[in-house]
GUVONU-402346 format. One record per residue: residue in three letters; x, y, z of N, C-alpha, C, CB in turn. Coordinates in steps of 0.1 Angstrom, whole numbers, padded with zeros to 4 digits, always signed. Last residue first. Glycine has a CB too. Layout:
ALAXYZXYZXYZXYZ...
This chain:
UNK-0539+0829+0183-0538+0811+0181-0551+0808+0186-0525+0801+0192UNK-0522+0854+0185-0530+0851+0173-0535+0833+0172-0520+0856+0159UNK-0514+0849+0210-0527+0863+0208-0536+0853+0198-0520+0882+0198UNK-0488+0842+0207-0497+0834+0209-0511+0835+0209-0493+0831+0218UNK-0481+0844+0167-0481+0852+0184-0491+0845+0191-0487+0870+0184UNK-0461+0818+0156-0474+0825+0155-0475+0832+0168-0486+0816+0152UNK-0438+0815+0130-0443+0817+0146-0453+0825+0148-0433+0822+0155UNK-0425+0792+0107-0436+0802+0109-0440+0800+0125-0450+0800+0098UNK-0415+0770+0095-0406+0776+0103-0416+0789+0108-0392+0780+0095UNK-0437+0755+0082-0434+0750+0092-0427+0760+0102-0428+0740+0087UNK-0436+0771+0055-0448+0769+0062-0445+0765+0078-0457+0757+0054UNK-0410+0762+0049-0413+0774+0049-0425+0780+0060-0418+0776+0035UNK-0424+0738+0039-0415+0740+0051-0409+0751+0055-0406+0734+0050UNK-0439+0745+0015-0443+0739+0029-0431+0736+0042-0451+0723+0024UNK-0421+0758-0004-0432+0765+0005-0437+0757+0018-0446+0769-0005UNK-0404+0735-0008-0400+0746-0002-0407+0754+0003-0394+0752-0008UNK-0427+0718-0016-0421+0710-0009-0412+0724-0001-0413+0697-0019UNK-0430+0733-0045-0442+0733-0034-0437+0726-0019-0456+0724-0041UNK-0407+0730-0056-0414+0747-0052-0424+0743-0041-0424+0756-0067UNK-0412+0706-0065-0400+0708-0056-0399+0722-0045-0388+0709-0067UNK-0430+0706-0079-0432+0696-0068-0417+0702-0054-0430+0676-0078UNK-0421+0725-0099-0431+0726-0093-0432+0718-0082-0440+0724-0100UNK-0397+0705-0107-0392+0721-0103-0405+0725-0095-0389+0733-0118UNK-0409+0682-0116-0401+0681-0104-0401+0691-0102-0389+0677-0103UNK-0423+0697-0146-0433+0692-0133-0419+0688-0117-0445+0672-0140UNK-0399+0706-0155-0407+0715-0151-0418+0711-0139-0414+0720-0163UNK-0390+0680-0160-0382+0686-0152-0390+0700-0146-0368+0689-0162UNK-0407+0670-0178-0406+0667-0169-0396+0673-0155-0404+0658-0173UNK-0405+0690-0202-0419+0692-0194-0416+0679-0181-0436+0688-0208UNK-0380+0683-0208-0379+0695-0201-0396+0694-0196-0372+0709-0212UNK-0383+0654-0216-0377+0660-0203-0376+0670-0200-0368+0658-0199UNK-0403+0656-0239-0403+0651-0227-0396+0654-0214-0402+0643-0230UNK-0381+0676-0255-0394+0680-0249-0400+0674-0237-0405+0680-0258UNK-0366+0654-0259-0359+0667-0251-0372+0673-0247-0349+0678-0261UNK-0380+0637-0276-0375+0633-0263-0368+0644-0253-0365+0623-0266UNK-0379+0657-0295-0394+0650-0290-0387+0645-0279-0403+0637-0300UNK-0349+0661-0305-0365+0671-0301-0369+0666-0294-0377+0676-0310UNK-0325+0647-0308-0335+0641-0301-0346+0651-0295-0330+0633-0289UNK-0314+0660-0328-0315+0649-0332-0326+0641-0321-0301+0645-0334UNK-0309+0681-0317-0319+0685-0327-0321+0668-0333-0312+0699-0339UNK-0299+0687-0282-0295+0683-0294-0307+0678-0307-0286+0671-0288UNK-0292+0696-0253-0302+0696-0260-0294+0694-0277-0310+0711-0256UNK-0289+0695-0219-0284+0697-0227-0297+0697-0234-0274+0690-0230UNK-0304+0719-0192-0310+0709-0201-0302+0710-0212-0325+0711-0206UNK-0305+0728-0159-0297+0729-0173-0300+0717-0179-0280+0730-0172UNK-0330+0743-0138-0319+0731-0141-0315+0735-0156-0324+0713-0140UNK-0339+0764-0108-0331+0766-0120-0325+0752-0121-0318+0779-0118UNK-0363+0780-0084-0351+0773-0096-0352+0772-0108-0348+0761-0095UNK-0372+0805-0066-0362+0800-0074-0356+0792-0081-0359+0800-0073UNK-0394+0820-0048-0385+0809-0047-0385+0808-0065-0392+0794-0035UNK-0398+0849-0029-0401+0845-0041-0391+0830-0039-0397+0858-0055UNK-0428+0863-0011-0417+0859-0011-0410+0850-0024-0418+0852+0001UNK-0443+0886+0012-0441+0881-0007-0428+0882-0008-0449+0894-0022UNK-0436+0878+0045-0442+0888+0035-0438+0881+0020-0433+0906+0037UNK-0454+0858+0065-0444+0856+0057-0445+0864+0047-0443+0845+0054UNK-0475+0870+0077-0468+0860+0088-0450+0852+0077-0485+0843+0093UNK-0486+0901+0078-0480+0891+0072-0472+0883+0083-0472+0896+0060UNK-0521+0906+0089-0507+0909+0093-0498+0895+0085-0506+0910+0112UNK-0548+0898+0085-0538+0907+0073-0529+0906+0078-0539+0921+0068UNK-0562+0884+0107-0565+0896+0104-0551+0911+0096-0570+0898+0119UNK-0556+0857+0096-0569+0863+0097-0572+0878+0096-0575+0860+0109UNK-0524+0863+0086-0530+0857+0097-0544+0863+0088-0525+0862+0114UNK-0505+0849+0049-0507+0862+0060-0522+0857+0070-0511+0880+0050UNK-0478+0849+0032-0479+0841+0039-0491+0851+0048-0466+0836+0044UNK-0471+0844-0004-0474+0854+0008-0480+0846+0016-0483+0867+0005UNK-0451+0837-0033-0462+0835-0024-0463+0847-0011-0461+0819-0018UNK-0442+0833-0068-0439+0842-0056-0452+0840-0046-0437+0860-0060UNK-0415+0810-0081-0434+0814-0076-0430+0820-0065-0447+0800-0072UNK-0402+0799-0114-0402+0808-0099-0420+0809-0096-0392+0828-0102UNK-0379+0783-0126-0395+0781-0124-0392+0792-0113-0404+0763-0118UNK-0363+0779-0159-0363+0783-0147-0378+0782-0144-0356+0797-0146UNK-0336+0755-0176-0350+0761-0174-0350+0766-0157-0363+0748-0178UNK-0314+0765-0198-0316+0768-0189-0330+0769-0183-0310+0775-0189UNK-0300+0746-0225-0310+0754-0218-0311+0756-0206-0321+0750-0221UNK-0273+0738-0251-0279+0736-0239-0291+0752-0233-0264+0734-0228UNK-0271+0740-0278-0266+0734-0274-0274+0728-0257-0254+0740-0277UNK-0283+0755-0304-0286+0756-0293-0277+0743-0287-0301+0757-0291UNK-0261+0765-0332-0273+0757-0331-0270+0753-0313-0274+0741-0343UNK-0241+0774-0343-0249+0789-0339-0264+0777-0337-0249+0806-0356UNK-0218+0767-0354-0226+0767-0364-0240+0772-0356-0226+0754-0372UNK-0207+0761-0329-0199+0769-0341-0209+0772-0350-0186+0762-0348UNK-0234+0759-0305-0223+0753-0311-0219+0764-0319-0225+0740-0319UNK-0243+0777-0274-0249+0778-0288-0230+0767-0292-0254+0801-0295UNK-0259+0778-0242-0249+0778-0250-0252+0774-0263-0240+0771-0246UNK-0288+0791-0231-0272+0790-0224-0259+0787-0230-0271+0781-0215UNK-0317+0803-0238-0304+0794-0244-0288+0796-0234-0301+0800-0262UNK-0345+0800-0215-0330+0806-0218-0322+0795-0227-0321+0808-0203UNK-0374+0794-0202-0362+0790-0206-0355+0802-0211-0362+0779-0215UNK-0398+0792-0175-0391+0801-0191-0384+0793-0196-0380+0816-0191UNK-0427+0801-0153-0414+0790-0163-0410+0795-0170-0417+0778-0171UNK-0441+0814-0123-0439+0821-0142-0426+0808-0142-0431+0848-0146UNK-0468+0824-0108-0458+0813-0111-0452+0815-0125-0465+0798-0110UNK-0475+0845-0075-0475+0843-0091-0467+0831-0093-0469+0856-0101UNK-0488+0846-0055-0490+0859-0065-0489+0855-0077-0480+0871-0064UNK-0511+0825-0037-0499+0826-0047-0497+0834-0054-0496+0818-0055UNK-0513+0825-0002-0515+0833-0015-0507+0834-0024-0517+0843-0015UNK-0527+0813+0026-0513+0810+0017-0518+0816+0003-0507+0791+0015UNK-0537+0822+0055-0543+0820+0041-0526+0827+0032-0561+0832+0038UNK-0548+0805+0086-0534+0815+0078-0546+0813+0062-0509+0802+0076UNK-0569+0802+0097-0563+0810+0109-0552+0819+0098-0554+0798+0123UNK-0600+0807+0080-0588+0799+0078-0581+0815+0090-0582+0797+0056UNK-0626+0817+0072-0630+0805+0079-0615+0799+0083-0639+0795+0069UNK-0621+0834+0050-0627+0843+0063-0624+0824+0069-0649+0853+0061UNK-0616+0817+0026-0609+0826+0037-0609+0833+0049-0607+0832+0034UNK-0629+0784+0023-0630+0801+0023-0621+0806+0026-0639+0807+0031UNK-0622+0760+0025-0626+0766+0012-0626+0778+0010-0636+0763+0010UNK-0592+0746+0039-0607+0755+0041-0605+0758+0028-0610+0768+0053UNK-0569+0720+0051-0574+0727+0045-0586+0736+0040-0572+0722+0041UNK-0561+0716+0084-0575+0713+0075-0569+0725+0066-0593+0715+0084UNK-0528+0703+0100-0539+0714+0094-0548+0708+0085-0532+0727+0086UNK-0515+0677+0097-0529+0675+0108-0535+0691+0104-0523+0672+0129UNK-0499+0669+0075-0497+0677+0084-0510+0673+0084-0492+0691+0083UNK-0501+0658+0046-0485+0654+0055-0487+0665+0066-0467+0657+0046UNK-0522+0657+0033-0516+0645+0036-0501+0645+0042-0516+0638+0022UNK-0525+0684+0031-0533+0679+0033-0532+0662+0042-0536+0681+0022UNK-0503+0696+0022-0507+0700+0035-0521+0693+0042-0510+0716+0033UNK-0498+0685-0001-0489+0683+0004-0498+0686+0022-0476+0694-0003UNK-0523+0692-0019-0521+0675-0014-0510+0675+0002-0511+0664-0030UNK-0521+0720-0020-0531+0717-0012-0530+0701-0006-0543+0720-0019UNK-0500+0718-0035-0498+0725-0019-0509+0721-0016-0495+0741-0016UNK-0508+0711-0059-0493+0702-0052-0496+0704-0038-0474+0708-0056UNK-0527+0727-0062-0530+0715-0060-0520+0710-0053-0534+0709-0071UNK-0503+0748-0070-0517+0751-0057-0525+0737-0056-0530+0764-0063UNK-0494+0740-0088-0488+0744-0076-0493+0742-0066-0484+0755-0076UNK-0505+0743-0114-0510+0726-0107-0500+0728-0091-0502+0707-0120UNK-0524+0768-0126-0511+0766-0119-0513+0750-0112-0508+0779-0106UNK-0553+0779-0133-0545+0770-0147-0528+0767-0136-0542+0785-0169UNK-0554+0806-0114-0561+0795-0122-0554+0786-0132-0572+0800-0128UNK-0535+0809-0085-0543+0814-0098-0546+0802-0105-0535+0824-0109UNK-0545+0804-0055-0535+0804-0064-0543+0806-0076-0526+0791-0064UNK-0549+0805-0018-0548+0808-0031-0541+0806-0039-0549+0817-0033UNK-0557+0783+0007-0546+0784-0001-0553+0789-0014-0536+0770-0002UNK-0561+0786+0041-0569+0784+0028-0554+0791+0022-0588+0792+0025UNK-0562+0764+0070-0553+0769+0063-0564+0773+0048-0540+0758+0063UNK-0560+0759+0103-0567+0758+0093-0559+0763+0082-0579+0766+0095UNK-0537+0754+0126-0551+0746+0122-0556+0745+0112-0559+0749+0126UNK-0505+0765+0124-0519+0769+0126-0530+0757+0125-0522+0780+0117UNK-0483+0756+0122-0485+0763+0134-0499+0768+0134-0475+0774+0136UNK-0473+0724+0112-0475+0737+0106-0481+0742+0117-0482+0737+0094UNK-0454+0697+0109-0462+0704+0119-0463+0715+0120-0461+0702+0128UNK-0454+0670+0088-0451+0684+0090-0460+0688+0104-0456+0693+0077UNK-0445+0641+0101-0455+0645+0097-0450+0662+0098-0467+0639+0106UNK-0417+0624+0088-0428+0627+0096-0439+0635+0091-0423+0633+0106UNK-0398+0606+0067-0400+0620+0071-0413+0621+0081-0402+0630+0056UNK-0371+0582+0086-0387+0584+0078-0390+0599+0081-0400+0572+0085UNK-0339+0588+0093-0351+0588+0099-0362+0591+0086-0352+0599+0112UNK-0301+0588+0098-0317+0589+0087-0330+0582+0099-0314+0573+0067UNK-0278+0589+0116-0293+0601+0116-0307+0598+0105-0286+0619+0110UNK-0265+0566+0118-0263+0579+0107-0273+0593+0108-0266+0572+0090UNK-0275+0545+0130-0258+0562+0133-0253+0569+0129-0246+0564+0136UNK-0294+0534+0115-0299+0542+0126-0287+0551+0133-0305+0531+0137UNK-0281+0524+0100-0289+0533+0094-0292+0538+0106-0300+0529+0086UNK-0263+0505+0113-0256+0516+0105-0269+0526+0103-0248+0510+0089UNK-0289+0491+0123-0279+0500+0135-0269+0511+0123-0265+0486+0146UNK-0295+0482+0105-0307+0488+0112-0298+0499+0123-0318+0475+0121UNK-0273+0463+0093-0278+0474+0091-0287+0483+0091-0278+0473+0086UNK-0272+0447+0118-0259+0454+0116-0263+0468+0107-0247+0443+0107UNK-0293+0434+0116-0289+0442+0127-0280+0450+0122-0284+0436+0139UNK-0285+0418+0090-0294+0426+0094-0294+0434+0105-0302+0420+0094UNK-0263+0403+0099-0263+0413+0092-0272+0421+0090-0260+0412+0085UNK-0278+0386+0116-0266+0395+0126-0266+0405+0110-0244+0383+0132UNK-0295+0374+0102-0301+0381+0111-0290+0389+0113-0306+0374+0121UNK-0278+0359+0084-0282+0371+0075-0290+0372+0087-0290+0370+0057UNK-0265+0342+0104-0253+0353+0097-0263+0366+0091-0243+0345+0082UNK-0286+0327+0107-0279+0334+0124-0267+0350+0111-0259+0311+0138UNK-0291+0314+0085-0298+0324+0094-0292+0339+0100-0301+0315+0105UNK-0268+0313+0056-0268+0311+0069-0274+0319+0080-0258+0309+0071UNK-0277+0311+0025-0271+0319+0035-0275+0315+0048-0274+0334+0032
């Protein structure tokens, strides 16, 4: 290929990508400094959130609570499934898995900065008796994206938060 041609096309596609609006994601910029994050025991949510805030925002994560401006609290995380459709002969066809986690958002001194709040999804898993073991694999994979995905909505969540200037 000819320099001068694969440079000009190169430009060509730094400029399409650049009039489209895409841009590298940045750095979150969460409204407080410190931050301690509860979550119950055995949930990998609360790890997701602690990496996420850790490695994509300039807040410190804290050990304590008394020591933190916000303290992120996970009430709860509950997974399920559901059958969603069944064949003629009454054998599961497709699933519905769901993840939900309800969190709270609240300053040093209790006032909620985001009251108990719940987030929601939901994917459809065909399913067929001929591939169990491999269906299990993707529904425990689809459960870990639904978590990664939960925690990626709490942290921007995190972001849209206004703090009184009192409280800074």
């Amino acid at each position: 290929m000819n320099p001068v041609f694969r440079e000009i096309l190169v430009a060509l596609l730094a400029l399409t990508l650049a009039a489209c609006g895409f841009q590298l994601r940045g750095q979150a910029s969460l409204p407080f400094e410190t931050i301690y994050i509860s979550f119950p025991v055995g949930h990998p949510i609360g790890i997701d959130l602690r990496r996420l805030v850790q490695a994509g925002t300039t807040t410190r994560v804290v050990e304590k609570a008394k020591d933190a401006q916000a303290t992120l609290d996970i009430l709860s995380v509950a997974n399920d499934r559901q059958i969603m459709s069944v064949s003629e002969g009454g054998r599961v066809r497709e699933f519905e898995l769901r993840y939900r986690v309800t969190f709270r958002l609240y300053d040093a001194r209790g006032t909620d900065l985001i009251p108990a709040n719940e987030i929601s999804l939901r994917r459809i898993i065909p399913y067929t008796d001929a591939q169990a073991v491999a269906k299990e694999g993707e529904e425990a994979m689809l459960v870990r994206e639904m978590q990664s995905d939960a925690a990626e909505q709490i942290l921007r969540r995190l972001e849209a938060v206004k703090l009184a200037a009192a409280a800074r």
